[in-house]
C-alpha positions in Angstrom: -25.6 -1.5 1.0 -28.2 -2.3 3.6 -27.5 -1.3 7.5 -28.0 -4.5 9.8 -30.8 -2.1 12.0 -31.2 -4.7 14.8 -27.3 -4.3 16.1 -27.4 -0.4 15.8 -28.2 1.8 19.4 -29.5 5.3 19.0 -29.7 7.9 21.6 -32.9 10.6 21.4 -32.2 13.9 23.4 -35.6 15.5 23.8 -37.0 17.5 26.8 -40.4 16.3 25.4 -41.2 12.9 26.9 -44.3 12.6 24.0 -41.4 12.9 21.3 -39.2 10.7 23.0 -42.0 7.8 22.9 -42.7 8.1 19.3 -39.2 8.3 18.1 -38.5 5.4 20.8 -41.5 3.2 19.7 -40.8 3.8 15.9 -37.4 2.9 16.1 -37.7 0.4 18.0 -40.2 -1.5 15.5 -37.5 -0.6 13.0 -34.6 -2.9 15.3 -33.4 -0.2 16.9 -31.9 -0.3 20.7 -33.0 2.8 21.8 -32.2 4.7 25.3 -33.4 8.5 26.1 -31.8 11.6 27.6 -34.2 14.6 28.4 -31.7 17.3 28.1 -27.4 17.9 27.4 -26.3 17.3 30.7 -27.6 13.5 30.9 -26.6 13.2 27.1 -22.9 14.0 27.9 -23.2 11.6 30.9 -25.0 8.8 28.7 -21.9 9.4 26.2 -19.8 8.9 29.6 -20.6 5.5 30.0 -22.0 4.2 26.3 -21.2 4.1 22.6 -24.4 4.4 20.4 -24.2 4.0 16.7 -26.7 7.5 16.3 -27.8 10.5 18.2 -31.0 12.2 17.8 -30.0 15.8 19.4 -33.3 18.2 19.7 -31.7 21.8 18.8 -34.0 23.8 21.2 -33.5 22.5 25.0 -33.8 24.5 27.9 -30.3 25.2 29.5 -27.9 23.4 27.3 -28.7 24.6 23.5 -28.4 21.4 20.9 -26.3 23.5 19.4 -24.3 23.4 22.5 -24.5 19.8 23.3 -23.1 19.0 19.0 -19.9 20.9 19.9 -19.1 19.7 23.8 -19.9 16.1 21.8 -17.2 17.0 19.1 -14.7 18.7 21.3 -14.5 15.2 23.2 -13.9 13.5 20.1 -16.9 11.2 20.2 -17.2 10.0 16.8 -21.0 9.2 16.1 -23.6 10.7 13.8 -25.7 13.3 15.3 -29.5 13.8 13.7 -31.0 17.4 15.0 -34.4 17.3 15.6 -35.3 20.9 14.9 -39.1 22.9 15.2 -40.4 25.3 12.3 -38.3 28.6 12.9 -35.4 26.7 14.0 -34.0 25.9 10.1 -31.4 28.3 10.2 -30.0 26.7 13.8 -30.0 23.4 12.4 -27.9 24.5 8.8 -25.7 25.8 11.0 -25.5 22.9 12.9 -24.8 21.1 9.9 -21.7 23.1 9.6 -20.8 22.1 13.0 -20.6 18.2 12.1 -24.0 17.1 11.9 -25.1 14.4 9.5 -28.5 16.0 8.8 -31.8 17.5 10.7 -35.2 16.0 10.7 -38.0 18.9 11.3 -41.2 18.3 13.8 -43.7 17.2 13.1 -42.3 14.3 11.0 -43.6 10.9 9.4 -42.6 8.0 11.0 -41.3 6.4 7.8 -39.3 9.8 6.7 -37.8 9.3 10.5 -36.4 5.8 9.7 -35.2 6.6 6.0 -33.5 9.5 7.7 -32.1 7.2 10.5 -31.2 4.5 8.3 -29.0 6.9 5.4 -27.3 8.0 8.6 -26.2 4.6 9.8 -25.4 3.3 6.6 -23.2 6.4 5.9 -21.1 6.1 9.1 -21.0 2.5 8.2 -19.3 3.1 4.8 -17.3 6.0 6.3 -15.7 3.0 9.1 -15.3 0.8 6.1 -13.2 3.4 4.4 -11.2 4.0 7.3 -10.4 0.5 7.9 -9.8 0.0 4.1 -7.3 3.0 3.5 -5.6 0.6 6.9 -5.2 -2.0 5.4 -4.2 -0.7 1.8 -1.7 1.2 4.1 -0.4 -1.8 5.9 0.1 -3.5 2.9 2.6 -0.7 1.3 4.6 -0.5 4.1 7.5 -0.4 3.8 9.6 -3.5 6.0 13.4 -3.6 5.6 14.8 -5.3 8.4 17.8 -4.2 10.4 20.6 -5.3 7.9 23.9 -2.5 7.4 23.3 -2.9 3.8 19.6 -2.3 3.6 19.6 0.7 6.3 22.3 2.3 4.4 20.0 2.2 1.5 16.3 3.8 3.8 18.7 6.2 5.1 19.9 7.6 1.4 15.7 7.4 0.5 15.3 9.4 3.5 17.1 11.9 2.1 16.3 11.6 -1.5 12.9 12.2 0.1 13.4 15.8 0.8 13.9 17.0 -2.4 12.6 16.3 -5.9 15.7 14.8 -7.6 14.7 12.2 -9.8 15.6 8.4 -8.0 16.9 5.2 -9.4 16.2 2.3 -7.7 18.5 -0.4 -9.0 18.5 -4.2 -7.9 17.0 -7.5 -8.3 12.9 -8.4 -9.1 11.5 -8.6 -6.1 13.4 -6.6 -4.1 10.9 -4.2 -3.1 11.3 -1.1 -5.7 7.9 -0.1 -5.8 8.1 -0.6 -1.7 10.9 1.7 -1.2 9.1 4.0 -4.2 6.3 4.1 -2.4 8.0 5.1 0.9 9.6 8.0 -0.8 7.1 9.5 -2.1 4.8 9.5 1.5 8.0 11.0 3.4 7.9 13.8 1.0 5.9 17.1 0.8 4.0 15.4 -2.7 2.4 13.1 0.2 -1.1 14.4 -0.3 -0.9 14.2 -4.3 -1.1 11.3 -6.4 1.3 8.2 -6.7 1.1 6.8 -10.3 3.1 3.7 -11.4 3.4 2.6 -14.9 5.0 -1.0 -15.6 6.9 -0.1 -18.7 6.9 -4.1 -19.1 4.4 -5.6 -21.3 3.2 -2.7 -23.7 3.8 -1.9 -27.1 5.7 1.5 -28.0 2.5 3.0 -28.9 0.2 1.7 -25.9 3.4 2.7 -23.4 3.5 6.4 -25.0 -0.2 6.5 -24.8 -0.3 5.8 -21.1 2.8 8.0 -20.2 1.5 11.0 -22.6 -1.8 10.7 -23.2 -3.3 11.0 -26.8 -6.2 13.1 -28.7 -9.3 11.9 -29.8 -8.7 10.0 -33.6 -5.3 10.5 -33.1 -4.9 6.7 -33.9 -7.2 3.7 -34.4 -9.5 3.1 -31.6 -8.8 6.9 -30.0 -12.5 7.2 -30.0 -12.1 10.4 -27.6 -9.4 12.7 -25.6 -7.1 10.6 -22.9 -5.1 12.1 -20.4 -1.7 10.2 -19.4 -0.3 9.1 -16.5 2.3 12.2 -16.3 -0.8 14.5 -16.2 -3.0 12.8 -13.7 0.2 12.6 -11.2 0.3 16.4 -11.8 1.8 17.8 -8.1 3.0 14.0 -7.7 4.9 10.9 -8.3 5.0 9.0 -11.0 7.2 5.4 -10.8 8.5 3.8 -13.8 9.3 0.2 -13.0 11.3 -1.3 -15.7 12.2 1.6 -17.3 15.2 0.0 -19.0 13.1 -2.2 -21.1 11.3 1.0 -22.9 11.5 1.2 -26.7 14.9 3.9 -27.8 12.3 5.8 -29.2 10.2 6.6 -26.6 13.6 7.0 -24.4 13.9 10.1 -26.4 10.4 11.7 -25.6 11.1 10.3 -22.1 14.7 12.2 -22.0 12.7 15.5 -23.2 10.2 15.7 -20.6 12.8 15.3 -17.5 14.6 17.8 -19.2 11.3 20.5 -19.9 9.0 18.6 -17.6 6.7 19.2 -20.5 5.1 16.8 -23.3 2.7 17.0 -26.0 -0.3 14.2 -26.2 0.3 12.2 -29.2 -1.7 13.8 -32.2 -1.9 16.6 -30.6 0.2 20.1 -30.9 -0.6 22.1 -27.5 2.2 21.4 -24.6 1.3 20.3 -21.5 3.7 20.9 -18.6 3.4 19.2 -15.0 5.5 18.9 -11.8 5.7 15.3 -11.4 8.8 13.9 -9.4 10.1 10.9 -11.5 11.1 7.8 -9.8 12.1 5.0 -12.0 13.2 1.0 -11.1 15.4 -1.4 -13.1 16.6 -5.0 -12.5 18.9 -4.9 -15.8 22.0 -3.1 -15.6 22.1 -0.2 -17.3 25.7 0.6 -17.8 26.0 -2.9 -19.8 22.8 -1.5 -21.7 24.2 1.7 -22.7 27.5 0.0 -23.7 25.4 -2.4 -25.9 23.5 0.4 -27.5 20.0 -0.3 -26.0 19.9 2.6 -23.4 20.5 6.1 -24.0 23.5 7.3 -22.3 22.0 10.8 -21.4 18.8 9.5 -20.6 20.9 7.6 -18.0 22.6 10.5 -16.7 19.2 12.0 -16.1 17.9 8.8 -14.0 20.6 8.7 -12.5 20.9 11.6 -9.9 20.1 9.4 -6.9 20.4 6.0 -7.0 19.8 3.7 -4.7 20.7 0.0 -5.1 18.5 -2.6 -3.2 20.8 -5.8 -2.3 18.8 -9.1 -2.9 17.8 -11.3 0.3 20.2 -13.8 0.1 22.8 -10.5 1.0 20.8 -9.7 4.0 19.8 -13.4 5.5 19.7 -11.2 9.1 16.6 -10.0 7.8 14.3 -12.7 7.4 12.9 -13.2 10.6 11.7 -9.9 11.2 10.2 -9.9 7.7 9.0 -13.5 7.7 6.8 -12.7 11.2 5.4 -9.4 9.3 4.1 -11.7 6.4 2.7 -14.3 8.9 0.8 -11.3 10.8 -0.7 -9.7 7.7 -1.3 -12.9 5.7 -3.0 -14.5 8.6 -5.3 -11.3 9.1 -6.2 -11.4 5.8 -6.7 -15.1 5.6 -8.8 -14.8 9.1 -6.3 -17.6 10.7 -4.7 -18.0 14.1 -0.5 -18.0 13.3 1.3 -16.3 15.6 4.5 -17.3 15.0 7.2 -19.4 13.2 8.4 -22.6 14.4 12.3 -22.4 14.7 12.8 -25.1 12.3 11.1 -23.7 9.6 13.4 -20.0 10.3 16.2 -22.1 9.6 15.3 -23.6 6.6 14.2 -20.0 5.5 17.5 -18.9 5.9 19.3 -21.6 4.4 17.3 -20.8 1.6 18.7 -18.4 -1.3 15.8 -16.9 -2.6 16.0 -16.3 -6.1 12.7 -14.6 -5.9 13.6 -12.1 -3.3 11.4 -10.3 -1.1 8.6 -11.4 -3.5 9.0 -15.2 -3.0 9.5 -15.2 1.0 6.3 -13.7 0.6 4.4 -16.1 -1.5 5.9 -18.5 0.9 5.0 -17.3 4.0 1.0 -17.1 2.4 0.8 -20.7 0.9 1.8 -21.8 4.3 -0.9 -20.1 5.9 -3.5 -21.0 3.5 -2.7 -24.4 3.6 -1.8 -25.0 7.2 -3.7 -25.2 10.4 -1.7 -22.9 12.8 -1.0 -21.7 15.0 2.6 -22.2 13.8 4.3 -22.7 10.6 6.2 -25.5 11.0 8.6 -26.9 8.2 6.0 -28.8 6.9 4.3 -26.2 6.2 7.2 -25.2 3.4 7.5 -26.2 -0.2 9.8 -29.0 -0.7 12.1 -26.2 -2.3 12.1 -24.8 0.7 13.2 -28.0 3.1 15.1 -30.0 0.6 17.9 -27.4 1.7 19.8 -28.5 4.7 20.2 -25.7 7.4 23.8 -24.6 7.0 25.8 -24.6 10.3 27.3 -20.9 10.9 30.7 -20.8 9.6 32.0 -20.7 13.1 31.0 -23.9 13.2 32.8 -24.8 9.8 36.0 -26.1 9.1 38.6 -24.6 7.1 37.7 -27.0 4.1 34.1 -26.4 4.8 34.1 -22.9 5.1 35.9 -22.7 1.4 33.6 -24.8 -0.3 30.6 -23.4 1.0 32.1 -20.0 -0.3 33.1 -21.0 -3.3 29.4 -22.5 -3.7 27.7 -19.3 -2.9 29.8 -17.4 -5.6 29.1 -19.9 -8.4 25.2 -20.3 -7.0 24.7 -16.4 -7.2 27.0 -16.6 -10.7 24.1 -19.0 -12.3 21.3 -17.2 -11.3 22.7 -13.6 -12.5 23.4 -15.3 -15.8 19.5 -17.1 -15.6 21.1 -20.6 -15.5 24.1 -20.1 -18.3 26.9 -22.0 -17.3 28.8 -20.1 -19.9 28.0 -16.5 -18.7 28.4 -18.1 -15.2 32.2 -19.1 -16.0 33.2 -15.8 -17.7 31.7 -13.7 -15.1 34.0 -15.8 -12.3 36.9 -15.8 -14.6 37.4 -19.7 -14.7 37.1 -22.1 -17.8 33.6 -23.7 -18.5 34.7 -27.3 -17.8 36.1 -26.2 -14.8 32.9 -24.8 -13.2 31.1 -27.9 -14.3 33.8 -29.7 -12.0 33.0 -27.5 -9.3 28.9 -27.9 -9.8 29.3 -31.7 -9.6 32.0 -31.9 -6.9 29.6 -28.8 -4.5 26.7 -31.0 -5.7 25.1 -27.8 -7.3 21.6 -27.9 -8.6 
């Protein structure tokens, strides 16, 4: 990474006017803005008033030390990197210095062009440091965790709250989309494992084998292609979390091993014989239910038991309609950040039409919703044609205050059978023996509620 030198200020505290000049007229062929200070008085003043990218601090001063001047600067939180410009016999001061918060030291007499590599690591290192900061924002922003104000949903934080404070294993049970790894997430940074490492594994997707391997880790030629020692997922998280999304779709075999190590909290790679033990805290995430999979034989009962201690049960958007405004507005604010656009807000057509909606997708959907609209539309609104036709080819339903009695039963009846289809992925079959009707009469009700 080059530093852009011509938009960088430096400030050079010297009571030698000669070093002043040739640090001012070398940096400034370099790009450099470049003001002067002749001792820690006007340097604190200068600081006062101005922002510069870079100090150049001369250690010995007569009055105020450098040494001095470094700590006033960090004691006032000023947040720039400070060179020391430091005479022979002086070393020592400036190591010390060093451990004070300064970047680095530059002895007299120096070359011009070690001055401006010096300079120039500096800036570029305080640049990469801002980056990071800004980066480690952002990342945060993006996991945070946004509920909304619904009963169901706060009833729900409040229990993670408290799951929180311990390091009782968590089940977080509810649609795709819901937010799992969200509310995962969330758990783990209001705990005291905040400063260790958050691991998830998508249990989804991967063989047995490959699943095992990434959980446990493996030896070197322990199979094909283990060309050398790996570590596993449980033993990087060591002191952490480790989330399991999907863990009701893992093989019954590797249930077993799974079952073992939340009992032990201790595993051995696979080909290997030494046992490793780590303090992980294990929260897992399913959108199948598990009591129907342990009754069918696909789920171990007592590994249930064992996921099981808290569990938390995240109800699907279309339960908590209240909330998408306040979550709709957070995707327009971070989706039009990232996209670099102007929306500020959401036209109140286009709310409607959101809520009207049933989201299928959950959480997930509004979302991809919300960021097609802004990187298709203009702003500084989303308006409703902004929206996928999915989206607007669903009428606005009046509130049910507004609804007759006729009204009001059919549109209740239609949002039972609605959310009956899409538990049972479409199956009109499943649909009817879950609502305890005859098949031919929920087709009669599909055609006479004019049900997609």
């Amino acid at each position: 990474m080059r530093m852009k030198t011509a938009d960088s200020s430096i400030l050079v505290v010297d009571d030698d006017l000669d070093i002043q000049e040739v640090i001012k007229d070398r940096l400034n062929s370099l790009g450099y803005e470049v003001s002067n200070a002749s001792n820690g008085k006007e340097c604190l003043d200068f600081l006062s008033r101005h922002n510069p990218d870079l100090i150049l601090l001369d250690i010995e001063m007569p009055g105020m030390k450098g040494i001095e001047v470094l700590r006033e600067i960090r004691k006032r939180e000023i947040n720039v990197p400070v060179l020391m410009i430091t005479a022979h016999g002086t070393i020592e001061t400036a190591v010390q210095a060093m451990r004070e918060g300064a970047y680095d030291f530059i002895p007299k007499p120096f070359e011009p062009s070690h001055l401006g590599l010096i300079v120039q690591r500096a800036l570029e290192r305080d640049s990469l440091k801002r980056e990071v900061e800004i980066l480690s924002e952002e990342v945060s922003d993006r996991y945070r965790l946004i509920v909304g104000t619904s009963p169901r949903m706060s009833a729900q934080l409040e229990a993670a709250k408290k799951a929180a404070s311990s390091n009782a294993t968590v089940l977080l049970l509810g649609e795709s989309g819901t937010g799992k790894e969200l509310f995962a997430r969330a758990i783990h940074n209001w705990s005291d494992r905040l400063d260790k490492p958050f691991v998830a594994i998508n249990c989804v997707g991967l063989s047995k084998d490959l699943l095992e391997s990434e959980l446990f880790g493996h030896e070197k030629g322990s199979f094909t292609g283990a060309h050398q020692q790996k570590k596993g997922k449980m033993e990087l998280a060591n002191g952490g979390t480790v989330f399991l999304d999907e863990v009701g779709d893992i093989s019954t075999e590797l249930q077993t091993k799974l079952l073992r190590f939340l009992q032990e909290r201790e595993f051995e790679r696979i080909g290997g014989t030494q046992t490793v033990r780590v303090d992980v805290r294990i929260i897992a995430a399913t959108s199948r239910d598990l009591d129907d999979a342990v009754k069918e034989g696909h789920f171990r009962k007592d590994l249930y038991y064992r996921l099981d201690v808290v569990p938390i049960i995240l109800p699907s958007l279309r339960e908590r309609k209240e909330d998408i405004p306040s979550l709709a507005n957070y995707f327009t604010q971070r989706y039009s950040r990232e996209a670099k656009k102007s929306f500020t807000e959401i036209s109140q057509e286009a709310l409607a039409h959101l809520q009207s909606y049933d989201w299928p997708g959950n959480v997930r959907e509004l979302a991809n919703v919300i960021e097609r609209a802004i990187v298709l539309g203009t702003g500084p609104r989303i308006t409703r044609n902004d929206l996928p036709p999915r989206i607007i080819s669903e009428k606005p339903k009046p509130k049910s205050e507004e609804l007759s009695y006729h009204e009001a039963i059919d549109a209740y009846r239609k949002e039972l059978i609605e959310k009956a289809l899409a538990q049972s992925e479409g199956s009109r079959v499943a649909a009817a023996r879950a609502l305890g009707i005859q098949r031919t009469y929920l087709s009669r009700l599909i055609r006479t509620l004019r049900i997609d």
